[in-house]
C-alpha atoms as one frame of an Amber mdcrd trajectory, in Angstrom:
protein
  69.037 -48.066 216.744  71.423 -51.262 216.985  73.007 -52.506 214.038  72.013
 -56.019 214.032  73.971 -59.159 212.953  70.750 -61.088 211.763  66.838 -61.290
 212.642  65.365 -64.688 214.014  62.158 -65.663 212.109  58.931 -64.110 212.285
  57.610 -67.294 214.143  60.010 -66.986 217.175  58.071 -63.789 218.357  54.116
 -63.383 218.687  52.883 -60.428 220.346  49.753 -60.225 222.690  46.831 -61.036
 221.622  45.215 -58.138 219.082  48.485 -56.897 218.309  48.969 -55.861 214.932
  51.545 -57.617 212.266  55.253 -56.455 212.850  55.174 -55.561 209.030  52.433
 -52.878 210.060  53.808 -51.428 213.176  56.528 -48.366 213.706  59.669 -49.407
 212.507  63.128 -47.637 212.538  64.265 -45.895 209.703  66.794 -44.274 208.341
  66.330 -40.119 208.931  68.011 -37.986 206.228  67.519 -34.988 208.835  70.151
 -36.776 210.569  72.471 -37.625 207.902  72.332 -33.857 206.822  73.669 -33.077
 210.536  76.311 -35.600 210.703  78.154 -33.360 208.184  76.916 -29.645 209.218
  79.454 -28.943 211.716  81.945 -25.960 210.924  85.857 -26.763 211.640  86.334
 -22.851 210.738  83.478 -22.021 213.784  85.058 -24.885 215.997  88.556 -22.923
 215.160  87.187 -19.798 215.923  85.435 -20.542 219.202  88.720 -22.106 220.535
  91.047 -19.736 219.542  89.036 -17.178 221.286  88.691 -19.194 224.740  92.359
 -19.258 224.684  93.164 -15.598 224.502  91.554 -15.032 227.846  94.924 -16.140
 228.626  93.432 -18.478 231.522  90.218 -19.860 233.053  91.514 -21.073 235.905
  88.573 -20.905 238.129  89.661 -18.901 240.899  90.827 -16.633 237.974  89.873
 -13.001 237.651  86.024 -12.154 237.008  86.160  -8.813 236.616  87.952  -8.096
 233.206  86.528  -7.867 230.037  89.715  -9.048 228.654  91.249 -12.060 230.837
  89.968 -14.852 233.454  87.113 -16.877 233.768  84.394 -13.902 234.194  85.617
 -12.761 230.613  85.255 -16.504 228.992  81.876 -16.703 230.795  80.479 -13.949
 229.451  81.643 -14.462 226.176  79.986 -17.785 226.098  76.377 -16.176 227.408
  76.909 -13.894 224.637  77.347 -16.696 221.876  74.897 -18.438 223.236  72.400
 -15.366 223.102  73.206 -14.456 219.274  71.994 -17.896 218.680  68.560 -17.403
 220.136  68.348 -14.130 218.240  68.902 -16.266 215.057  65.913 -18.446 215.945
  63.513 -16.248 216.442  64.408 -16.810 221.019  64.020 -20.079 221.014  67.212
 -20.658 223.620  66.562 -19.464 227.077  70.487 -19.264 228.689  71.106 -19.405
 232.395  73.558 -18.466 234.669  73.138 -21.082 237.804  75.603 -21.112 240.249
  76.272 -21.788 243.923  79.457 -21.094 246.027  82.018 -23.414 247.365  84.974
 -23.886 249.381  87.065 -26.935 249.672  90.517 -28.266 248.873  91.181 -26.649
 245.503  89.131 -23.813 246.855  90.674 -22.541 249.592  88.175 -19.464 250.337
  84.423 -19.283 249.555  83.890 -18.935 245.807  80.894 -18.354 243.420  81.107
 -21.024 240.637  78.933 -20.241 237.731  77.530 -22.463 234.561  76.576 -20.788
 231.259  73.658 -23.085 229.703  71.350 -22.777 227.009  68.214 -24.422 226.951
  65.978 -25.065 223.899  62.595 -26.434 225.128  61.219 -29.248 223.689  57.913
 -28.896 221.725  55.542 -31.959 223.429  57.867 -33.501 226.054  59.812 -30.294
 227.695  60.620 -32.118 231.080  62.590 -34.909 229.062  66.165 -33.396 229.129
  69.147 -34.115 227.071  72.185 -32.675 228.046  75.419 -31.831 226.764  78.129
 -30.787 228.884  82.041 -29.784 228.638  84.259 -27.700 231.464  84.901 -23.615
 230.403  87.649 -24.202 233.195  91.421 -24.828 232.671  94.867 -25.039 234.351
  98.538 -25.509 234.876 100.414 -27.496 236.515  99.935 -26.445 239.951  96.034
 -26.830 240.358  96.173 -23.780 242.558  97.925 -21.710 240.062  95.293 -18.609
 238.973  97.791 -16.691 237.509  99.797 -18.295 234.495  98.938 -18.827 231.466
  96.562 -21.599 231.044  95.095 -22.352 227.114  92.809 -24.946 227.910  92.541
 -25.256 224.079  92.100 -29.658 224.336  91.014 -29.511 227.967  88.493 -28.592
 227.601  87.707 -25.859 225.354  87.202 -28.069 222.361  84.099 -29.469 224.504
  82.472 -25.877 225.269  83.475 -25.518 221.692  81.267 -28.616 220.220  78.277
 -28.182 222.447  78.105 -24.507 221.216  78.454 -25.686 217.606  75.936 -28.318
 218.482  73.405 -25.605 220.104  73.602 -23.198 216.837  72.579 -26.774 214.587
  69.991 -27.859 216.773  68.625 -24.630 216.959  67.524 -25.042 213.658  65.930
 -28.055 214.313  62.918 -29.491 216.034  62.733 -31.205 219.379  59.904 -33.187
 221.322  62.207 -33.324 224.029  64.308 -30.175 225.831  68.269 -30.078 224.694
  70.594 -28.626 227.344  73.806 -27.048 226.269  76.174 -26.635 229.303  79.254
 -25.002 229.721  80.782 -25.660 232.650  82.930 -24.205 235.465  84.741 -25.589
 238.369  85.581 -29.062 237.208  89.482 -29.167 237.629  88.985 -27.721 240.852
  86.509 -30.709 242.224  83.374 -31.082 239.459  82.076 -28.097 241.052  80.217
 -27.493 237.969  78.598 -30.431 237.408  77.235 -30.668 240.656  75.916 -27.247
 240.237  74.224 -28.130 237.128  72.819 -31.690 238.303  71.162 -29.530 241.550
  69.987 -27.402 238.791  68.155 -30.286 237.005  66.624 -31.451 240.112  65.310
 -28.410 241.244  63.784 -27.615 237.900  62.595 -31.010 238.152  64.107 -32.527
 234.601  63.871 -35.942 233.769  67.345 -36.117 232.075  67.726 -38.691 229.843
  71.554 -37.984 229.529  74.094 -36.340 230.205  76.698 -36.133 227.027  79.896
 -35.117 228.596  82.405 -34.095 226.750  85.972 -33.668 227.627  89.190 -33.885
 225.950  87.461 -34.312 222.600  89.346 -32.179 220.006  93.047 -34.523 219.672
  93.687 -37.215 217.310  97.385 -38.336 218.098  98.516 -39.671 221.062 101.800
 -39.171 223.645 103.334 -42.472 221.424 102.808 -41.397 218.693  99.519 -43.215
 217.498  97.556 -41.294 215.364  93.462 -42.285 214.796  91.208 -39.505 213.680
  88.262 -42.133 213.335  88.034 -43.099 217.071  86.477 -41.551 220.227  86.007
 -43.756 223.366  82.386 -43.407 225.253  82.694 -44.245 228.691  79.647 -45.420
 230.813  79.183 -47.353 234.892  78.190 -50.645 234.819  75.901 -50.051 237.769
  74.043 -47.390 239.009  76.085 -44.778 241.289  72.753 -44.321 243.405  72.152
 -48.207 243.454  70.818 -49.195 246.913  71.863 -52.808 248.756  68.505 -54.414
 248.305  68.534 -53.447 244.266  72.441 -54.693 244.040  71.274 -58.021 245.561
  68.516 -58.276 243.002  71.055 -57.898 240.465  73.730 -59.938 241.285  71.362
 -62.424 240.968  69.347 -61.691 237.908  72.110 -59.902 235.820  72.307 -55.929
 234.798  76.221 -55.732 235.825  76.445 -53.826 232.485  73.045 -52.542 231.870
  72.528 -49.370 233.651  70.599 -46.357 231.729  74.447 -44.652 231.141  75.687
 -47.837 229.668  72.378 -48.521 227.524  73.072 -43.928 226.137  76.654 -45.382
 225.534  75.842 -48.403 222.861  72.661 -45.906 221.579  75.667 -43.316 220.591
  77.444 -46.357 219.093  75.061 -47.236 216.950  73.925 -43.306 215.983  78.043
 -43.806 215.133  77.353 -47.031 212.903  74.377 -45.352 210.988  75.265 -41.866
 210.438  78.897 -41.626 210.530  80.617 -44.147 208.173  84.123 -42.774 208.756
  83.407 -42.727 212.379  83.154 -45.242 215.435  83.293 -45.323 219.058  84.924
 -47.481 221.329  83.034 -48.707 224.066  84.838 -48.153 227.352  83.046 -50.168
 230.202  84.362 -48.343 233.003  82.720 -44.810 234.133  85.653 -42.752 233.533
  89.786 -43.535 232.837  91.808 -45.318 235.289  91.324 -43.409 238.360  90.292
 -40.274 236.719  87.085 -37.911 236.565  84.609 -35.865 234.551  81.791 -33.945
 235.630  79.105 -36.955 234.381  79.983 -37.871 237.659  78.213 -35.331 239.177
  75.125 -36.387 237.196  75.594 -40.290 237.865  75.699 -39.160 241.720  72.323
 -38.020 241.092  71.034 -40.656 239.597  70.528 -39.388 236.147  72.319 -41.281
 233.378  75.661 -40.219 232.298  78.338 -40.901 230.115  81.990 -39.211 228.890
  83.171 -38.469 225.549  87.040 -38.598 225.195  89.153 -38.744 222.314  90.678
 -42.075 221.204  93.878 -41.312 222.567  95.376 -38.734 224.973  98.526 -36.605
 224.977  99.043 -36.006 228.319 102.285 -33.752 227.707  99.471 -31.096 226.469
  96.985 -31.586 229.691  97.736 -29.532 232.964 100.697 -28.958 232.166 103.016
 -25.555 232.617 103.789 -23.690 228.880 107.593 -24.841 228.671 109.616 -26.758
 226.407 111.325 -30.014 227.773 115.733 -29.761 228.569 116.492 -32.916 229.495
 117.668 -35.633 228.503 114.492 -37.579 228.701 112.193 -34.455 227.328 114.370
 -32.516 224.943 112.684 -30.399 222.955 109.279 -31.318 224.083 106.650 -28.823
 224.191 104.404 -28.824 226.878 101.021 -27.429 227.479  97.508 -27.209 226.047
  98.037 -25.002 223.264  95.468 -24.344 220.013  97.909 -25.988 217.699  97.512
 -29.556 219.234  93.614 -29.182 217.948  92.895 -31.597 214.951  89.521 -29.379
 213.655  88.406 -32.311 211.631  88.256 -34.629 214.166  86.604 -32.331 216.450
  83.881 -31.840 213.949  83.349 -35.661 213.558  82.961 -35.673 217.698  80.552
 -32.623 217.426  78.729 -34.228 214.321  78.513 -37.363 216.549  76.906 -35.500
 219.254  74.326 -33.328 217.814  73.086 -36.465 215.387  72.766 -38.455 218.806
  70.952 -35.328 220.625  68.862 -34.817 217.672  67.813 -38.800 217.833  67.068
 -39.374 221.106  64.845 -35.729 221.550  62.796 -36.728 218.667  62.182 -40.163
 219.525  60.058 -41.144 222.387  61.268 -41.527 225.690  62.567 -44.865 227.121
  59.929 -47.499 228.036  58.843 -47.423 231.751  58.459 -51.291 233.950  60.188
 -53.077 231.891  59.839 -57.061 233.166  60.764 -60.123 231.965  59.212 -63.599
 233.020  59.784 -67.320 232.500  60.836 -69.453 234.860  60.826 -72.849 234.355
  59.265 -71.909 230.598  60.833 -72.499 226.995  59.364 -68.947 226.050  60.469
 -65.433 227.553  57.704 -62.836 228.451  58.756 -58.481 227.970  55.950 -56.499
 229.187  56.377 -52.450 229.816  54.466 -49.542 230.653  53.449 -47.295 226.846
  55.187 -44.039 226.669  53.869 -40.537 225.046  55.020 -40.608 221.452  55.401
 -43.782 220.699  53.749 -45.901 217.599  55.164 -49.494 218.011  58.047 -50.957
 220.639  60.483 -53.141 219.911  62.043 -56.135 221.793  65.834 -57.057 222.249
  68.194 -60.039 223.226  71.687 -60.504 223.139  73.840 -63.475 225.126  74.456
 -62.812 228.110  78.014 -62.223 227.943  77.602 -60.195 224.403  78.712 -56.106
 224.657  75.685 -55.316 222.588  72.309 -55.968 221.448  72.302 -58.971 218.674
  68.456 -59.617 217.941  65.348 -57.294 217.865  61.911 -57.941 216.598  59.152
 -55.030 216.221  56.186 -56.080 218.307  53.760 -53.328 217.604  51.824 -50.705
 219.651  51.552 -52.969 222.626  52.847 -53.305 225.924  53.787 -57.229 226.156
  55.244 -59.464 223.942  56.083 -63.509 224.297  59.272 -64.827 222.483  58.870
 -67.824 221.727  61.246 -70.423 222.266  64.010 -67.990 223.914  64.583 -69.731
 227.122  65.224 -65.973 229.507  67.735 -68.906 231.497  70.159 -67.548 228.371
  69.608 -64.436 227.417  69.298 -60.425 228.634  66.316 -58.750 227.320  65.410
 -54.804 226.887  62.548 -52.816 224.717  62.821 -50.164 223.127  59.845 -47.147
 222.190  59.745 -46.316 218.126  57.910 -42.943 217.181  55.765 -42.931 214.112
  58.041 -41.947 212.106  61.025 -44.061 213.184  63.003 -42.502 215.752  63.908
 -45.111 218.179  65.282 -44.746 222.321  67.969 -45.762 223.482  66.913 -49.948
 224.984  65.658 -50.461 228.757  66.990 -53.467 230.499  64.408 -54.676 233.166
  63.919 -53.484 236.455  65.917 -51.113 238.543  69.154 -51.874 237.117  68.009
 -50.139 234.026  65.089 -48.139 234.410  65.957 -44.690 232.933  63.885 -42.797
 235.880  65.872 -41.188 238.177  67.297 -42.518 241.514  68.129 -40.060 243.769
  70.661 -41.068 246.517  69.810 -42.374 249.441  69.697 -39.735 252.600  72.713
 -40.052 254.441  72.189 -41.304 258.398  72.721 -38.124 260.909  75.147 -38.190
 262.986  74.354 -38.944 266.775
């Protein structure tokens, strides 16, 4: 999907023997299905859903489950509800669930159930590929352990559970070879409680995620000084994997993939999706997994070795984030009003995140899934060798390069339906290499870098000694 600066001649690249000209193989194209989404999302439905999160007064998560009317039982149900007309309108085709497990820890100082409202929309040839996308129902003052007051949540992080559900009513509409996850969350300011319970979730039902799209803080377009930018969100995404073991990070320090895990390679695919589909839109890539000593519930997910990544607006506000309704009387503050209220919402620029979302769901579930073995060779050689394992659904596979101290890919040649290719006269001393899988009709995944450092299978963590 990377916009390129320029393609090398033909000659530079021959593929395997038998393999057919690039000219005839699966090639990328340009999908109008996905142009038609990148301007579908409502700002009135966006409004809507956020104005009614916020008049359950709070959602604190040790807030009151029981009424109908106020607390985080009320927004959950509410959500399940949504989530449920939407099936109706397609004919069923969302299942919701309710997982949940209970915790206690420092936010939660007695045993509490926290629950996740997710919709899932099966994919029609490749269910067990997942793609997720994620936001927190929860919110706060503040005093974290404050249950009581009045807590909008209207940035943080309703405008979140507000795009994914606009972004499960659009997609419901459309096709999928792959299954898309729409998760609202609960727990998060309290610990990522809710991520954790959905990532258990995922590997108990035994989902190969391919991402996890989290959003948070998404709906604001001008920041605490003043800085206004409606056309930027910031994608951030680890360098190397959470779940990375000693003997892989010595394999890497060596060989390179510092900035190549599967999150990082989902970041630069929604970058480009950005640079296609959204002309009045980019993102910013942030190389770091989260803000400057800060935390989302992708975390959760990276922890389990899925890939990951957070969506954030461009720039934050922070008198409006956990913050007690007031306006400020002194000196310093006058006349500053505090607190994460529904007027702070920019609705256009939330669409443009939501747009940005659902184009890069719809891409990557109706494309194949990422190449598997992905190995480069050639030492002491003045040509590279890419081989890879062949994935279900794909036509054709294309190769990358980029310097080794470039952000993003630079060069790409379609190889064909094969499963090794030789570039000639790229000396791999100079260069990073990935591959990429291309349907039929031109839906490309996200690129592989080689070997662990970039394999999008999932790592779990390593078992933790016992005690003696």
């Amino acid at each position: 999907m990377c916009r390129l600066r320029f393609l090398l001649p033909a000659a530079l690249l021959a593929a395997t023997s038998g393999a057919p000209a690039a000219q005839d193989a699966a090639q990328p194209r340009e999908q109008p299905a996905l142009h038609a989404l990148a301007n579908a999302p409502s700002e009135a439905r966006l409004h809507d859903t956020i104005a009614r999160l916020v008049g359950f007064g709070t959602r604190h998560t040790l807030s009151d489950t029981k009424s109908d009317k106020r607390g985080i039982g009320a927004a959950r149900r509410w959500v399940k509800a949504q989530f449920e007309a939407i099936s109706r309108d397609c004919g069923g085709c969302i299942e919701v669930v309710t997982p949940s497990q209970v915790f206690s820890g420092e936010r939660i100082p007695k045993p509490t159930e926290v629950m996740d409202v997710v919709a899932i929309k099966r994919g029609s040839t490749d269910p067990k590929r997942v793609i997720v996308m994620s936001g927190h129902l929860d919110s706060r003052v503040t005093d974290i352990m404050n249950s009581t007051s009045d807590a909008p949540g209207a940035n943080d992080d309703a405008s979140g559970v507000a795009a994914l559900m606009e972004a499960a009513r659009l997609l419901s509409k459309q096709d999928n070879s792959a299954t898309l996850v729409f998760a609202a969350l609960s727990g998060e300011e309290q610990g990522l409680y809710g991520g954790k319970v959905l990532a258990d979730y995922a590997v108990a039902q035994g989902w190969q995620v391919e991402a996890d799209l989290n959003n948070d803080i998404v709906g604001n377009s001008r920041g605490q000084n003043g800085v206004r930018d409606n056309t930027t969100v910031r994608v951030f995404s680890e360098g190397t994997r959470s779940t990375e073991t000693a003997k892989q990070a010595r394999v890497r320090n060596y060989f390179g993939g510092e900035v190549d895990s599967p999150s990082r390679s989902v970041a630069r695919y929604m970058a480009s999706i950005a640079d296609q589909y959204l002309s009045d839109f980019h993102v910013k890539l942030i190389y770091r997994t989260d803000r400057y000593g800060r935390g989302g519930d992708q975390v959760e997910f990276l922890k389990a070795g899925y890939p990951a990544i957070r969506v954030s607006e461009g720039h934050e506000d922070y008198t409006r984030q956990h913050q007690d309704l007031r306006t400020g009387n002194t000196d310093q503050d006058r006349g500053v009003h505090y607190g994460d209220t529904l007027d702070g919402i920019d609705f256009r620029y939330l669409a443009r995140v939501t747009a940005l979302n659902t184009v890069t769901m719809a891409a990557m579930a109706n494309a194949p899934a990422p190449p598997s073995g992905v190995k480069t060779e050639g030492a002491l050689a003045t040509d590279t060798t890419v081989s890879w394992s062949k994935v279900p659904g794909a036509a054709g596979y294309r190769v990358h390069w980029r310097d080794t101290t470039a952000p993003r890919w630079q060069y790409a040649r379609t190889v064909g339906d094969v499963n090794q290719a030789v570039v000639k006269d790229v000396v791999i001393d100079d260069w990073f290499f990935g591959v990429s899988a291309v349907s039929a009709d031109g839906y490309e995944s996200p690129v592989v870098f080689p070997g662990p450092s970039g394999s999008f299978e999932r790592q779990a963590p390593e078992a933790t000694p016992a005690a003696k």
